[in-house]
C-alpha positions in Angstrom: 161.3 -47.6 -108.0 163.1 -45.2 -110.4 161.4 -43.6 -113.3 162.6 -44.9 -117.3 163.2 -41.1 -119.3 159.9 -41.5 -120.8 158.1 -42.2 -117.7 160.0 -38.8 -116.7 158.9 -36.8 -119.5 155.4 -38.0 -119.0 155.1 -36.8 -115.4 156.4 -33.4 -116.3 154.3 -33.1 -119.3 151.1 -33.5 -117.5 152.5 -31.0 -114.3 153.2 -28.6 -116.8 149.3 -28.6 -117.6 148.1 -28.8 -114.4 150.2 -25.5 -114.0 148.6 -23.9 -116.8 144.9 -24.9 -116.9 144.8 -25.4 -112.9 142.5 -28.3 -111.6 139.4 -26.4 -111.6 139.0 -23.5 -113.7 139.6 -23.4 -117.4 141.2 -20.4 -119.2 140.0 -19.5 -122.4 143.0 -17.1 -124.4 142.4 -16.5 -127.8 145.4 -17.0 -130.3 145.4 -16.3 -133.5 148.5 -14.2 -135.1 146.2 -13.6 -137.9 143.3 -12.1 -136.4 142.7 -8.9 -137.6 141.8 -8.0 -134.1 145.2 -7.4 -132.3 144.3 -7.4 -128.8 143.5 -11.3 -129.9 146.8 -12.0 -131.7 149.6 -12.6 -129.7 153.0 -13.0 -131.2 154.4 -15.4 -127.8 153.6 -16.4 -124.8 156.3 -17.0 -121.9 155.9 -20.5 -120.4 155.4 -20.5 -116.2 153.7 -21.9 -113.4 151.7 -18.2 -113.9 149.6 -17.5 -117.5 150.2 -13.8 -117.5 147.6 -12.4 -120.4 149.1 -10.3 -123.4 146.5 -7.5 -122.8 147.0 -7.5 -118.9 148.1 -3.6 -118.5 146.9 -2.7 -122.0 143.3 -1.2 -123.0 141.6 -4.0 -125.6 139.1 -3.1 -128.6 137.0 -6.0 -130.4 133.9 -4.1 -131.4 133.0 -0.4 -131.1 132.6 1.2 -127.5 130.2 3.8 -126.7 129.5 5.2 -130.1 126.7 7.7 -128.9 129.2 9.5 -126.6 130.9 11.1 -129.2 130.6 12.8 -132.9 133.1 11.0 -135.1 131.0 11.2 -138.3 133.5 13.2 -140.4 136.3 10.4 -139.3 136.2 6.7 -140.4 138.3 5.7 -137.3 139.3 6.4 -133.7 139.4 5.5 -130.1 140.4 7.0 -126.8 142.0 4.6 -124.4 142.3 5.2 -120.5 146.2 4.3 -119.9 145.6 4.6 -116.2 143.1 1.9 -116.0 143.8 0.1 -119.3 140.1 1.0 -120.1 138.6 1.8 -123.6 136.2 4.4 -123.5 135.0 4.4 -127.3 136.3 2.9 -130.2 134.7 3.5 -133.7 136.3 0.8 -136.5 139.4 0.8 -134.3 140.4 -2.3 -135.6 140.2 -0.9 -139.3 143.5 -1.2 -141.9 143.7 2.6 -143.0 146.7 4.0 -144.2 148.4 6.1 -141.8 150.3 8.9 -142.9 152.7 10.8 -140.8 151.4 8.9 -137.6 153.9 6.5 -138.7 156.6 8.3 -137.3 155.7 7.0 -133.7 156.7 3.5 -134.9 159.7 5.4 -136.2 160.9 7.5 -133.2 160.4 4.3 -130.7 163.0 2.5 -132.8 165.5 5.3 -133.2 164.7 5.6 -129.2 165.4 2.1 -128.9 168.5 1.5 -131.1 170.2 4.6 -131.6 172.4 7.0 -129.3 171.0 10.8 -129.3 174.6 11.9 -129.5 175.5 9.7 -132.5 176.2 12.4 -136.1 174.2 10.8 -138.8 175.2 11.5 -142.3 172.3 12.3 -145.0 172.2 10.4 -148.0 171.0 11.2 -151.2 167.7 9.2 -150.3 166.8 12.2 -148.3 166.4 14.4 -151.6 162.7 13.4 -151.6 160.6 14.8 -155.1 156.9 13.9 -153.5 154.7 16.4 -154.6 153.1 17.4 -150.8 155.5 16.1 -148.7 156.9 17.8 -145.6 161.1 18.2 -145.4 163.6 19.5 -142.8 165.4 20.4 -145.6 168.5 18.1 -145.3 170.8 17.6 -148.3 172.8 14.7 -148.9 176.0 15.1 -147.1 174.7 17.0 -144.3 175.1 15.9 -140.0 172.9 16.2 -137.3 172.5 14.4 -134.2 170.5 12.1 -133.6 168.5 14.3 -131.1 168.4 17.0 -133.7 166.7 14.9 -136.3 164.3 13.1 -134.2 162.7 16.9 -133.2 162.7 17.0 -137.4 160.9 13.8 -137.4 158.4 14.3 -134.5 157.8 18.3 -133.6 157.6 18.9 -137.8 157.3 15.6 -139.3 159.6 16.1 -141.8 160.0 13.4 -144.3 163.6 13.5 -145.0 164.5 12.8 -141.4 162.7 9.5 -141.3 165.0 8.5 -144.0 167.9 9.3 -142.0 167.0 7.7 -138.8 165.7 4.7 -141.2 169.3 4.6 -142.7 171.0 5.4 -139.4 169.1 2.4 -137.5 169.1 -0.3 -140.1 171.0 0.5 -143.0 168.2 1.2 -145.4 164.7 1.7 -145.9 164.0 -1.6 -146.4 165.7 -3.2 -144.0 164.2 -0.7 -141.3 160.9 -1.1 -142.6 161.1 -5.1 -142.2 162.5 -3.9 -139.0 159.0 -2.3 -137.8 156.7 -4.8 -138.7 159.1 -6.8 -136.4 158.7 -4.6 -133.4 154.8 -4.0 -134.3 154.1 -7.7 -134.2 155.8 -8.1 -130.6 153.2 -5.8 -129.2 150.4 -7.2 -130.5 149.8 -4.2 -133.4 149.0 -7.1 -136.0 146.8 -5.1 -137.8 149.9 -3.3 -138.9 152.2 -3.2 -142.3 154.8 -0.6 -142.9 156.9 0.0 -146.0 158.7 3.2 -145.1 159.3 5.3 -142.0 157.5 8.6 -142.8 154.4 7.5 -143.8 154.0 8.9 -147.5 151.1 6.8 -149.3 152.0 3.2 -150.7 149.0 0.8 -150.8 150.5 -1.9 -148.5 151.6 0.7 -145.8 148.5 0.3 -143.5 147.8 0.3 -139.7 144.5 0.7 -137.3 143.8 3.4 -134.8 144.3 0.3 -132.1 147.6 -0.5 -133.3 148.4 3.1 -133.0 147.4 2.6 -129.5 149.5 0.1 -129.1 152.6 1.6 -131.2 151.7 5.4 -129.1 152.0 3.4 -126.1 155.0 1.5 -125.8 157.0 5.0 -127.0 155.6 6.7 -123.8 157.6 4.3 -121.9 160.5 7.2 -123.3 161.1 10.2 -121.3 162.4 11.6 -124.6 159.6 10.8 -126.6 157.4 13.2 -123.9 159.8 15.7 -124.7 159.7 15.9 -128.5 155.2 15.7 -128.1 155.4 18.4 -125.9 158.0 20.9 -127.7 155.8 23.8 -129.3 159.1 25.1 -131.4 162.4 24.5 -132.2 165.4 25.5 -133.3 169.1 24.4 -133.7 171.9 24.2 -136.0 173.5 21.4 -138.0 176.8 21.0 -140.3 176.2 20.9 -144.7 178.7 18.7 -146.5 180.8 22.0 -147.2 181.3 22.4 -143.1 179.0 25.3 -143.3 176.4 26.0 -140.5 172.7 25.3 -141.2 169.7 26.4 -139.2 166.7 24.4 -137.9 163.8 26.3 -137.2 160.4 25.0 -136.9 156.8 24.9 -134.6 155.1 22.1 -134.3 152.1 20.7 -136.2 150.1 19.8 -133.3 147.0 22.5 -133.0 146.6 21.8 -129.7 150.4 22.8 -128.8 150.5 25.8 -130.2 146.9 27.5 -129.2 146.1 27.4 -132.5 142.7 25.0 -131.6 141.3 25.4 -127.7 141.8 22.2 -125.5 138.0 21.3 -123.7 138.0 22.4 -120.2 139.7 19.9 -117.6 141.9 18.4 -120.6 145.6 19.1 -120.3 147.3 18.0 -123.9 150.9 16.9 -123.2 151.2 16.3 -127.3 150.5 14.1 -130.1 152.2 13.2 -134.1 149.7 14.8 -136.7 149.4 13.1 -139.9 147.9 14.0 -143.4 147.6 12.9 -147.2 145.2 12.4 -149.5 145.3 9.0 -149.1 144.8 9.2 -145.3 143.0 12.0 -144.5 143.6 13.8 -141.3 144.8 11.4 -138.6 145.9 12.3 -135.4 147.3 10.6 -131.9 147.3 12.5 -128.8 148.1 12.1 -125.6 146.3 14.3 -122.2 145.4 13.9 -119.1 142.2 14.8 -117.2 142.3 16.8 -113.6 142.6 13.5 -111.7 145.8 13.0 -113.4 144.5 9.9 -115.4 146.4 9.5 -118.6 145.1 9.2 -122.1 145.6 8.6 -125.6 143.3 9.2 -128.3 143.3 8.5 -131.9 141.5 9.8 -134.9 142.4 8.1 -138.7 141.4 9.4 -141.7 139.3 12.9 -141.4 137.7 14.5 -143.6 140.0 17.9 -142.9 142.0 19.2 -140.4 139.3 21.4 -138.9 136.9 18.3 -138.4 140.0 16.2 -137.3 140.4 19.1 -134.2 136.6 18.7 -133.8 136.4 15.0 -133.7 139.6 14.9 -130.9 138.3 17.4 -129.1 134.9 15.3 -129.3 136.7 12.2 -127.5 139.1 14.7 -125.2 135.8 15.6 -123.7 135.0 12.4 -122.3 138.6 12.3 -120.5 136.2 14.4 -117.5 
């Protein structure tokens, strides 16, 4: 006897539930692109014979982990998250909208990673020419070219301002567009928590993220060899072309304490790096990534300190309990 077409659709219907939901266990997945916990909010989910969770290689945070085991008292946020076995080992208000600062050039180096060439010669525009009382510049000038590779060691080792304009510009046109273009890319892994408005991080009230979508955002720019590179490079120097064809110098260390000796690492901690981050409106914030002697690999995050030093004392608070 041959099946009608809606007969046919029925039968494959119900297989395709029997696939998912099996005949005797039930799975529960949470799914709410709203939540304002991201682990929770999943942006799409493949359909197979196989339900393959969102959070199945990644560390998940829905209420605070371990508080006793560290002092993060002068911080209103962090976490440190065990790559290696995708386990959170504390969380304080990881799930927490704070605004960011210059951590939000993580978000901005995976997508110049992702989209750009580090060969490419991009041209300043005027936009670069920012007047922010505070904020931190490579010192380009409309008109002048760099590489790609040169401005992304502008953006990351000094976190220079200017050169997430460029690479915003460079990658999407404009600011806006590129900004539109993060929250894009921070939905797809799950950092829902998230809204940017500009690539550097300099304070606008809607620009906010969490110290788990940091996580998130950190984590997914590991997967770059390159982005390694620029965390672990204590100085730099290079030289770049003006508008006039004259030769401009580069020359910066990094901002990371760790990096350059500046703060001592706990015993049986090696940092590999990390993006700093500070404004008034932020605080100190910074993510870092170590490892521990059994070669496990971390990353840690700290949002909104009360000063740099306690911001060194609260990381090197959760470092300690990489051992």
């Amino acid at each position: 006897m041959k099946c009608t077409n809606k007969h046919l659709v029925v039968v494959l219907f119900l297989i395709c539930i029997m696939s998912l939901c099996g005949c005797s266990k039930k799975y529960d997945i949470p799914y709410d692109v709203d939540s304002n916990i991201s682990a929770y909010s999943i942006s799409a989910v493949g359909v197979s014979n196989k339900v393959n969770p969102f959070a199945k290689n990644i560390c998940v945070v829905d209420k605070d982990v371990s508080p006793e085991k560290a002092d993060l008292s002068l911080a209103t946020s962090g976490g440190l998250f065990n790559k290696t076995t995708a386990e959170t080992i504390y969380s304080k208000s990881a799930n927490l909208r704070l605004h960011p600062a210059s951590t939000t050039k993580i978000m901005t180096a995976l997508l110049a990673l992702k989209y750009g060439n580090l060969d490419d010669v991009i041209t300043a525009s005027k936009n670069v020419e920012i007047k922010e009382k505070g904020a931190q510049l490579c010192g380009f000038k409309e008109g002048d070219r760099a590489t790609l590779d040169q401005v992304l060691h502008g953006l990351i080792v000094y976190s220079g301002n200017d050169a997430g304009v460029m690479i915003a510009e460079y990658v999407s046109g404009s600011v806006e567009a590129f900004a539109a273009l993060m929250n894009e890319e921070a939905k797809a892994i799950g950092a829902t928590n998230t809204n940017f408005t500009n690539p550097h991080g300099l304070t606008d009230e809607e620009h906010l993220t969490s110290a788990y979508d940091l996580y998130l955002i950190f984590n997914e720019a590991l997967k770059y060899d390159k982005f390694k590179e620029l965390l672990n490079t204590k100085e730099y120097k290079s030289t770049y072309t003006s508008k006039n064809g004259d030769a401009k110098k580069l020359d910066f260390e990094a901002t990371n304490r760790y990096l350059t000796g500046k703060v001592d690492t706990p015993a049986g901690v090696t940092v590999i790096g990390g993006k700093t981050g500070t404004t008034e409106a932020a605080g100190a914030c910074l993510v870092l990534y170590s490892k521990n002697e059994k070669g496990e690999e971390f990353v840690s995050v700290v949002m909104d300190s009360e000063s740099p030093e306690s911001l060194y004392a609260n990381t090197s608070s959760l470092l300690s309990l990489e051992r």
